[in-house]
VEXMARTI-48654 format. One line per 10 residues: number of its first residue (from 1); their letters; for each residue x, y, z of C-alpha. Coordinates in Angstrom, 2 decimals, m for minus. Layout:
N
NUM> A> X,Y,Z; ...
END
This chain:
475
1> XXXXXXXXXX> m14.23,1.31,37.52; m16.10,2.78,34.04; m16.91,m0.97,33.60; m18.42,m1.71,37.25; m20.59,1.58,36.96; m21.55,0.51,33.05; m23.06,m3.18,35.07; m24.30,m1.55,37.53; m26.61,1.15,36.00; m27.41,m1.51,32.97
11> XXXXXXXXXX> m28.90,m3.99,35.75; m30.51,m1.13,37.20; m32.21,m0.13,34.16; m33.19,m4.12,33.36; m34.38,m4.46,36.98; m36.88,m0.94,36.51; m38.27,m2.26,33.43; m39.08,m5.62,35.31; m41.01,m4.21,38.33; m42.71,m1.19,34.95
21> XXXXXXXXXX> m43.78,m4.59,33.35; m44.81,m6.62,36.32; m46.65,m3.91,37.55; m48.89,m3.53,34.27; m49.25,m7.62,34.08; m51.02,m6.84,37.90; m53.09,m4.10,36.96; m54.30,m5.15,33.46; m55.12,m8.59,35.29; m56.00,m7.49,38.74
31> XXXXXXXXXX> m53.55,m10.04,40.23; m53.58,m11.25,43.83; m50.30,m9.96,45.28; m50.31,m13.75,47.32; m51.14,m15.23,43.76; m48.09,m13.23,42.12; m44.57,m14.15,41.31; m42.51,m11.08,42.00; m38.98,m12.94,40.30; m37.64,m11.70,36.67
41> XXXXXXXXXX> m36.13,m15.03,36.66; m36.89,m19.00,37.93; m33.55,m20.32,40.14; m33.03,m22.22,42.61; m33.35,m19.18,44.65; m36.83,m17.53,43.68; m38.91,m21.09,42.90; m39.83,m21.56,46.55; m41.41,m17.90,45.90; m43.90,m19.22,43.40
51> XXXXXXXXXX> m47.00,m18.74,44.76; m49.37,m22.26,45.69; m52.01,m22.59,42.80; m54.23,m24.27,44.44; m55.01,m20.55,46.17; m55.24,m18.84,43.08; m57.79,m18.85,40.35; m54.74,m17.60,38.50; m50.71,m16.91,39.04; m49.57,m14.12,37.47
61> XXXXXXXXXX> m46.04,m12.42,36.24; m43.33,m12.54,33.85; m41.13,m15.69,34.00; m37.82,m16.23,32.55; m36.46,m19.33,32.38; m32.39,m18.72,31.44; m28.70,m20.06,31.76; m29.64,m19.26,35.83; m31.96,m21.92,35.97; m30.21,m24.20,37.94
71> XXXXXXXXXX> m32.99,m26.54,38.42; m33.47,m29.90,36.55; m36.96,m30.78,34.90; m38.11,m32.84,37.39; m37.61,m30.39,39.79; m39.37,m27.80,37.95; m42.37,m30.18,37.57; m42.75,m30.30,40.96; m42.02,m26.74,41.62; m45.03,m25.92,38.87
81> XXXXXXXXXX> m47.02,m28.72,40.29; m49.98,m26.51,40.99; m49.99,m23.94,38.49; m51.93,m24.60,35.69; m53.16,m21.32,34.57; m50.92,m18.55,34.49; m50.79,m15.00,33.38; m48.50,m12.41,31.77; m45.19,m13.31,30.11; m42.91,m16.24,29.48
91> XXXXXXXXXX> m39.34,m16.02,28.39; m37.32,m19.32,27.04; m33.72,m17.76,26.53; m30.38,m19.45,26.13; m31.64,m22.69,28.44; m30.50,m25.93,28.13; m33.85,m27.64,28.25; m34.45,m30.22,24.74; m38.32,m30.37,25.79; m40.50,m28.34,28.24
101> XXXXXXXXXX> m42.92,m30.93,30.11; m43.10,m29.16,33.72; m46.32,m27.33,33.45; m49.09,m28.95,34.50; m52.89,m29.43,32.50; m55.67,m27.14,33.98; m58.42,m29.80,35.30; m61.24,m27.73,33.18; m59.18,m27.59,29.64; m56.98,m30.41,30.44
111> XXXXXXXXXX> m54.29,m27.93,28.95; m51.49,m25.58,30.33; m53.87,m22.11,30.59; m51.91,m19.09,29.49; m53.10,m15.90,29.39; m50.22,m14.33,27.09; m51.45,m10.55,25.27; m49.63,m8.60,28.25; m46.17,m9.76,27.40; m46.15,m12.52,25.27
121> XXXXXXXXXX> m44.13,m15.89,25.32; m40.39,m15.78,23.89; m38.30,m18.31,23.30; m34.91,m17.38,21.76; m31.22,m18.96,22.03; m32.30,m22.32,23.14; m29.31,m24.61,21.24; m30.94,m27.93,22.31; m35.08,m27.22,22.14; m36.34,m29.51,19.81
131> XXXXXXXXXX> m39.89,m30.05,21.11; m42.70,m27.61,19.85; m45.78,m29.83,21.39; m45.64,m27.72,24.65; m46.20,m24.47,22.60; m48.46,m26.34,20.22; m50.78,m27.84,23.32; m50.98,m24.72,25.39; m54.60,m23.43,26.06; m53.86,m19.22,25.17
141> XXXXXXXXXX> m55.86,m16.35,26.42; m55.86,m13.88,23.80; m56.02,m10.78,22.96; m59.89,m10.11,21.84; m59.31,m7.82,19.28; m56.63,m9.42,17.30; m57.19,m13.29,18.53; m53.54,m13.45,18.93; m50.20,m12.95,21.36; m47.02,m11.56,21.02
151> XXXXXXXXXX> m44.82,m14.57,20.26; m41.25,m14.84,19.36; m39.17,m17.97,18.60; m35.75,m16.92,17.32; m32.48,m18.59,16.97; m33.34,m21.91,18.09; m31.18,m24.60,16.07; m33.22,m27.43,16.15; m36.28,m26.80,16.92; m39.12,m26.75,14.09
161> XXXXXXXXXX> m41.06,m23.46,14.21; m43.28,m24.55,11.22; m45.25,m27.13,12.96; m46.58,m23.88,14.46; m47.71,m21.65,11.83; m50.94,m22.88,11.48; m52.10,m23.15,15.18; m54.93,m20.55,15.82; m54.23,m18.56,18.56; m50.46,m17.72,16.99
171> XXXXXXXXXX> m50.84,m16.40,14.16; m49.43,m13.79,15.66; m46.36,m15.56,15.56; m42.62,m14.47,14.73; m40.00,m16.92,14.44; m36.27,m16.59,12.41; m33.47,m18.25,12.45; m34.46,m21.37,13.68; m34.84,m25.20,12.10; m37.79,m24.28,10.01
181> XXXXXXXXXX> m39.55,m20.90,10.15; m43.19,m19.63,9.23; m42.43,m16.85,7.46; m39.58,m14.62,6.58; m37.64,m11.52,7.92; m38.27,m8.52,5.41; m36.69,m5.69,8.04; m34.60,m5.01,5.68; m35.40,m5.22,1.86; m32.71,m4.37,m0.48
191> XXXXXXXXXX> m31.97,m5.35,m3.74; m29.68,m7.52,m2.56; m31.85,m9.70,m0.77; m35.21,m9.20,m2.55; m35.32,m12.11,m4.37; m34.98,m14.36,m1.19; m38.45,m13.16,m0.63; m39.99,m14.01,m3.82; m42.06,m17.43,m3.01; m42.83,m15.73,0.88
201> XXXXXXXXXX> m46.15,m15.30,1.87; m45.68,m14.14,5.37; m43.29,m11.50,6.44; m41.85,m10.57,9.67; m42.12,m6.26,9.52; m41.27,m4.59,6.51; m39.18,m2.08,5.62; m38.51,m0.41,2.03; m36.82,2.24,1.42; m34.27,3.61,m1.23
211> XXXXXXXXXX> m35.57,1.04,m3.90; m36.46,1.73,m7.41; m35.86,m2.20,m8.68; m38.20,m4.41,m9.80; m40.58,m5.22,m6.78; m42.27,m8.13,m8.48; m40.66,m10.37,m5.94; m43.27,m9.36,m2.84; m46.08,m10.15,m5.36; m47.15,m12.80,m2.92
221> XXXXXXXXXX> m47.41,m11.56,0.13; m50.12,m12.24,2.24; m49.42,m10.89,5.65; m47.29,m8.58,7.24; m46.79,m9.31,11.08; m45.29,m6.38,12.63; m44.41,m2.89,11.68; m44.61,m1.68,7.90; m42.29,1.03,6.21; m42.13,2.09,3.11
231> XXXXXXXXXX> m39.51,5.12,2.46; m38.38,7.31,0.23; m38.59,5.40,m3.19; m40.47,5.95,m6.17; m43.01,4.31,m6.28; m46.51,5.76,m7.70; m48.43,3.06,m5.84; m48.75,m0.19,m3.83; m49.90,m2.42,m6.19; m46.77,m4.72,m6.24
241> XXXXXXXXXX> m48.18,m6.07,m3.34; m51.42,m7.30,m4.61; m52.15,m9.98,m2.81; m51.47,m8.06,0.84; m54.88,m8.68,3.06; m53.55,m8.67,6.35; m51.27,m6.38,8.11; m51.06,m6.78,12.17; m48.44,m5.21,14.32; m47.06,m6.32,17.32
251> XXXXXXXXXX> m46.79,m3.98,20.50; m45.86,m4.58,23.81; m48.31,m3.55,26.24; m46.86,0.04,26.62; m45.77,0.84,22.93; m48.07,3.91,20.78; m46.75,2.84,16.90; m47.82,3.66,13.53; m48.56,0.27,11.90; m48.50,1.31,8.47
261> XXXXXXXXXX> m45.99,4.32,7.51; m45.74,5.54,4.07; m43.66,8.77,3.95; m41.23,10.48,0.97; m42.18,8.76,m1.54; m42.24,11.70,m4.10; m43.60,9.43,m6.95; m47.00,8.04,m5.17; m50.33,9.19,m6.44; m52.09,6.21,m5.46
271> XXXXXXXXXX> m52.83,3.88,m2.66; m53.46,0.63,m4.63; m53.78,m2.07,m2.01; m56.94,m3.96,m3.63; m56.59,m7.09,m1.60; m56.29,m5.61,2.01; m59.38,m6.34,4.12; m57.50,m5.91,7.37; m55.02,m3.94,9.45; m54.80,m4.78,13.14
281> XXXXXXXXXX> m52.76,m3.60,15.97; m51.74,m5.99,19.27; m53.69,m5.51,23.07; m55.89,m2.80,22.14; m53.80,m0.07,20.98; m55.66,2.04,18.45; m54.71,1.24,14.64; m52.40,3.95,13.23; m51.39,4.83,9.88; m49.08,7.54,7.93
291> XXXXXXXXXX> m49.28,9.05,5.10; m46.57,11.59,4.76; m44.59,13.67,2.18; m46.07,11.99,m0.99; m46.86,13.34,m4.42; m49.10,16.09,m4.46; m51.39,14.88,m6.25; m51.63,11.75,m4.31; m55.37,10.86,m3.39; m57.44,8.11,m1.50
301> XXXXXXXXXX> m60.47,6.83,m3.20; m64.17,6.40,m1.95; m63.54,2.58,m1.04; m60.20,3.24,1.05; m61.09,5.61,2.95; m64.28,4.09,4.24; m62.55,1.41,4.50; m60.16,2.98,7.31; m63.17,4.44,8.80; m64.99,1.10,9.55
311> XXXXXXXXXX> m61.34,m0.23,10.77; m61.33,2.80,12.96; m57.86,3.44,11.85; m56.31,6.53,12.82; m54.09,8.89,10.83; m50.50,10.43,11.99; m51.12,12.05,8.96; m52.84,12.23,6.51; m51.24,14.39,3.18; m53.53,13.13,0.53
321> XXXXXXXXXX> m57.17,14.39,m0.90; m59.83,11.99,m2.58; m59.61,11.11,m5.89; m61.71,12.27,m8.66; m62.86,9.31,m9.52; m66.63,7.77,m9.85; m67.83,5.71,m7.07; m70.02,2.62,m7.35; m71.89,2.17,m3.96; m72.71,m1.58,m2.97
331> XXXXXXXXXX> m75.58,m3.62,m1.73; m78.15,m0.71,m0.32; m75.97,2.49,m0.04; m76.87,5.53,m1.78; m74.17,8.36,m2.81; m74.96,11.70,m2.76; m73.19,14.94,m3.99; m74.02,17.64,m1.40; m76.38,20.47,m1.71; m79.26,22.71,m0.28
341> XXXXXXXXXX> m81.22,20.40,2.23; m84.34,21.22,0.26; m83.26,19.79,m2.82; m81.24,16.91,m1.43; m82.48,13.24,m2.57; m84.18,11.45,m0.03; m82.76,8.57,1.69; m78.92,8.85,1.44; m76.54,6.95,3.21; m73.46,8.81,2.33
351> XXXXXXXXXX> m72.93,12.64,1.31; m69.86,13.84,m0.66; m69.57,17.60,0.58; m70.57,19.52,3.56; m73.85,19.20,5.60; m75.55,23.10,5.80; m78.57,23.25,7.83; m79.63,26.81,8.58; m82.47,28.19,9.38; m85.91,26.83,7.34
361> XXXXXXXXXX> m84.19,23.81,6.48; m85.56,22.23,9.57; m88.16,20.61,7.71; m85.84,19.07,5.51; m83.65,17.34,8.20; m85.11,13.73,7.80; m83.87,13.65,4.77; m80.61,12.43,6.61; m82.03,10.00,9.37; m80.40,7.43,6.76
371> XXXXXXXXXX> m76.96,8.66,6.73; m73.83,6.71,7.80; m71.13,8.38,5.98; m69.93,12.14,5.90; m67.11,13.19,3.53; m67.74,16.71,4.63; m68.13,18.74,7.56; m71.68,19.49,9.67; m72.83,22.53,10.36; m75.64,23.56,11.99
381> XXXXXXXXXX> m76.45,27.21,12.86; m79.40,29.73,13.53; m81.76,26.76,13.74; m84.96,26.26,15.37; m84.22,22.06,16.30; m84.60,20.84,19.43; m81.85,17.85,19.10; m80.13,16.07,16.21; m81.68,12.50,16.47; m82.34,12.90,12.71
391> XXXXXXXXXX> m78.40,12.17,12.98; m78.33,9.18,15.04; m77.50,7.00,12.15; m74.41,8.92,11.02; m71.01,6.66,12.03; m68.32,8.04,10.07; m67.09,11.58,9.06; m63.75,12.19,6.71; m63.15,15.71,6.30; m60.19,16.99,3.64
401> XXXXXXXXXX> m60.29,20.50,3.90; m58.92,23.00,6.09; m62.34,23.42,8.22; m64.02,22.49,11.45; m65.39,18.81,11.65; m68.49,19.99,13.05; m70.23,23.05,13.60; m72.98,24.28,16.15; m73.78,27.65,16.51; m76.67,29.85,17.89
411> XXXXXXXXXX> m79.47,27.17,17.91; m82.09,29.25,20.31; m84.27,25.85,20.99; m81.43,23.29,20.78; m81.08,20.90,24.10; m78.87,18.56,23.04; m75.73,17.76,20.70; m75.97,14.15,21.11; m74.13,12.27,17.97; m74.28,8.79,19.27
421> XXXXXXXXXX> m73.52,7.36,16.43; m70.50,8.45,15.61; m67.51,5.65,15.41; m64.77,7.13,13.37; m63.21,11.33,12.40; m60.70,11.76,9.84; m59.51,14.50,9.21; m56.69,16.08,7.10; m55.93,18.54,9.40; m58.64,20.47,11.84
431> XXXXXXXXXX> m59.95,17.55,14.15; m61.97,20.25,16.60; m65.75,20.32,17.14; m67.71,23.81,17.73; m70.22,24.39,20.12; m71.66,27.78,20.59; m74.10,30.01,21.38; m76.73,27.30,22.00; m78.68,28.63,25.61; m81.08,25.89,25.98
441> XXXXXXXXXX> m78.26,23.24,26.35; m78.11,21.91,29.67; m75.64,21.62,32.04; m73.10,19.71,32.66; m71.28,20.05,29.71; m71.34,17.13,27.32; m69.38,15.63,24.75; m71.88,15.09,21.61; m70.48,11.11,21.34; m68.24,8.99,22.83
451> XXXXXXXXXX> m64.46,10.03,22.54; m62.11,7.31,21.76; m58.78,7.26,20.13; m60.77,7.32,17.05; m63.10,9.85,17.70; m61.09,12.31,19.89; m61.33,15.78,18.88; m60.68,19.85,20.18; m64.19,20.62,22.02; m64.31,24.76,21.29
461> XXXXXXXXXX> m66.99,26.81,22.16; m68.63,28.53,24.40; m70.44,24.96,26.18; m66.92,23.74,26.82; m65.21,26.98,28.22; m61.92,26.26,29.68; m62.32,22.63,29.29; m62.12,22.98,25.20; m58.72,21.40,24.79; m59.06,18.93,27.59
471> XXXXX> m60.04,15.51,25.03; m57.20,16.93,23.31; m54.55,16.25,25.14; m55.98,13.38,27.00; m56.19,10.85,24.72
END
């Protein structure tokens, strides 16, 4: 009896996630419901349910094609006849099918159209698959931020996963345990198994922890795919991977993950990664990054943190400070050290220290039309300015210390707070913007830029009332 209840709450569970995913494929897409398959799987049973694509621009759902599908290839072919462009997820597991040749070529690509960064394609446990032309040939739709699906080919004998590595639109790719592979599985680095990494370039996730051996063997690693980890070692930097440029997770639609966690490593003072130029997370989902438990003295320089800022990564958190060391700007940037307005040099693009404009400095305030980068807070108080456009250049704002991000405060003349400009806060640990005191601003209220993941912030003040901690928790 334990056993029939285990089944039947396990198929329950399977089925619920199903109709969660199917449902999110229909919204993100804004499917049809005639032009929608509504079948986890493709039998003999649900194919007559496949909708006619010659009344759809596009079929959408999640299709899995298993040890169910009782249906030979020529029957699928005609089954699929008319879809040629489809959207959401495919799933190849444990079928007996050596080649897949029953989708048919969209008349205006003359290729199977998928549209794949909802769910992905997966093909796993397929003992006889030996062609990879279908996967090569297919025409994918993806994601526009990292040009790339979720795609997993695992534990497929005989078919050759490297005739795939270098196509395009997967680079995105993850495939182990089958004939040949792209890259290789480092989910699990030990000393054990380190050296079986040493001539990999790619790796599938990465996880480090308890290590103190000679790392020497990851020297020439390119690109992570997937989720990164590096745990409680003790390590003082990340310079044994010196040739890392690109790290991309992979998330399912629904997922929140950090991409890059670096926590209790008691040993690391530095960052080190001079090779990265990107870090990318799958279907939109904001880029986020740890930094947790590490030496105290451990600091980011001038060049990695901007660097994060124009990435618009976001921090878990963020235990570090910035390094005392001298920064070289490049091409026409100009680093300043912060002080009074009056005697600020003209024309900087970046301040190191806080921004102070108080009253009588208002003649002084074009001084910053130029600047881009804050590694400080604002504030602006007992003023007689009318608006901040003199700001409308400033993108970025990293703030280390224990204050307010930005401050305005009892600006008699001041009708508006707009910061359009602004792309990217980070902030070690008071991410909350102050407005107060300023009659002239209109109503409604308004949020001084636009809040994304990135940008999101406490609004406090007396302009915000008892909407001050709505961005909060809303985002």
């Amino acid at each position: 009896m334990k056993n029939v209840a285990f089944l039947f709450f396990w198929w329950y569970s399977v089925k619920a996630d199903f109709e969660s995913n199917l449902k999110m494929v229909v919204l993100t897409h804004q499917c049809d419901p005639e032009c929608t398959f509504n079948y986890s799987e493709i039998t003999s049973k649900t194919v007559q349910f496949l909708p006619n694509g010659d009344n759809c621009v596009f079929v959408c759902g999640i299709m899995t094609f298993n040890a169910n599908t009782d249906l030979s290839v020529a029957q699928l072919t005609k089954a699929f006849e008319t879809i040629s462009v489809f959207y959401g997820g495919i799933v190849f597991d444990n079928t007996n099918f050596t080649n897949i040749t029953f989708f048919p070529k969209s008349e205006w690509s003359d290729q199977f159209e998928f549209c794949c960064y909802t769910f992905g394609l997966t093909v796993v446990n397929n003992l006889h698959l030996t062609d990879f032309k279908f996967f090569r040939d297919i025409f994918y739709l993806t994601d526009r931020h990292t040009s790339t699906c979720p795609f997993l080919f695992e534990n497929n004998p005989k078919l050759d996963t490297g005739k795939l590595c270098k196509v395009k639109d997967m680079s995105g790719i993850k495939s182990i345990g089958n004939l040949k592979d792209c890259g290789c599985p480092g989910n699990g680095i030990t000393s054990a198994n380190i050296e079986t990494l040493r001539n990999c370039s790619v790796l599938y996730d990465f996880n480090l922890s308890n290590e103190s051996d000679d790392l020497t063997a990851l020297a020439e690693i390119t690109a992570v795919t997937g989720g990164m980890e590096i745990k409680m070692t003790n390590i003082q930097n990340l310079s044994f991977l010196k040739n890392l440029k690109w790290i991309k997770s992979q998330h399912s639609l629904m997922d929140e993950a950090v991409t890059l966690n670096i926590h209790d490593n008691p040993e690391m003072k530095r960052f080190g990664l001079p090779a990265l130029k990107r870090i990318e997370s799958s279907y939109f989902h904001p880029v986020i990054v740890n930094l947790e438990n590490l030496h105290p003295d451990f600091c980011l320089t001038f060049e990695e943190i901007m660097f994060f800022l124009v990435k618009y990564i976001s921090f878990l958190n963020i235990h570090a400070n910035i390094c005392n060391t001298k920064f070289i700007p490049k091409l026409f940037d100009i680093f300043c050290n912060s002080t009074k307005l009056e005697a600020l040099q003209e024309d900087c693009t970046i301040i190191y220290g806080n921004i102070l404009i108080e009253n009588g400095d208002e003649k002084y305030v074009n001084k910053l039309s130029l600047v881009r980068y804050l590694f400080g807070s604002l504030i602006i108080r007992n003023t007689t300015l009318e608006n901040l456009n003199f700001l409308k250049y400033l993108n970025y704002i990293a703030l280390f210390d224990d204050e307010y991000v930005i401050q305005i405060l009892s600006n008699k003349n001041l009708t508006s707070v707009n910061l359009p400009g602004i792309m990217n806060i980070i902030s070690k640990s008071n991410r909350t913007i102050v407005v107060h005191g300023n009659p002239l601003l209109p109503s409604p209220r308004r949020f001084p830029f636009r809040v994304t993941y990135a940008t999101n912030a406490a609004f406090i003040g007396d302009y915000y009332g008892k909407f001050a901690n709505f961005l909060k928790f809303n985002f």
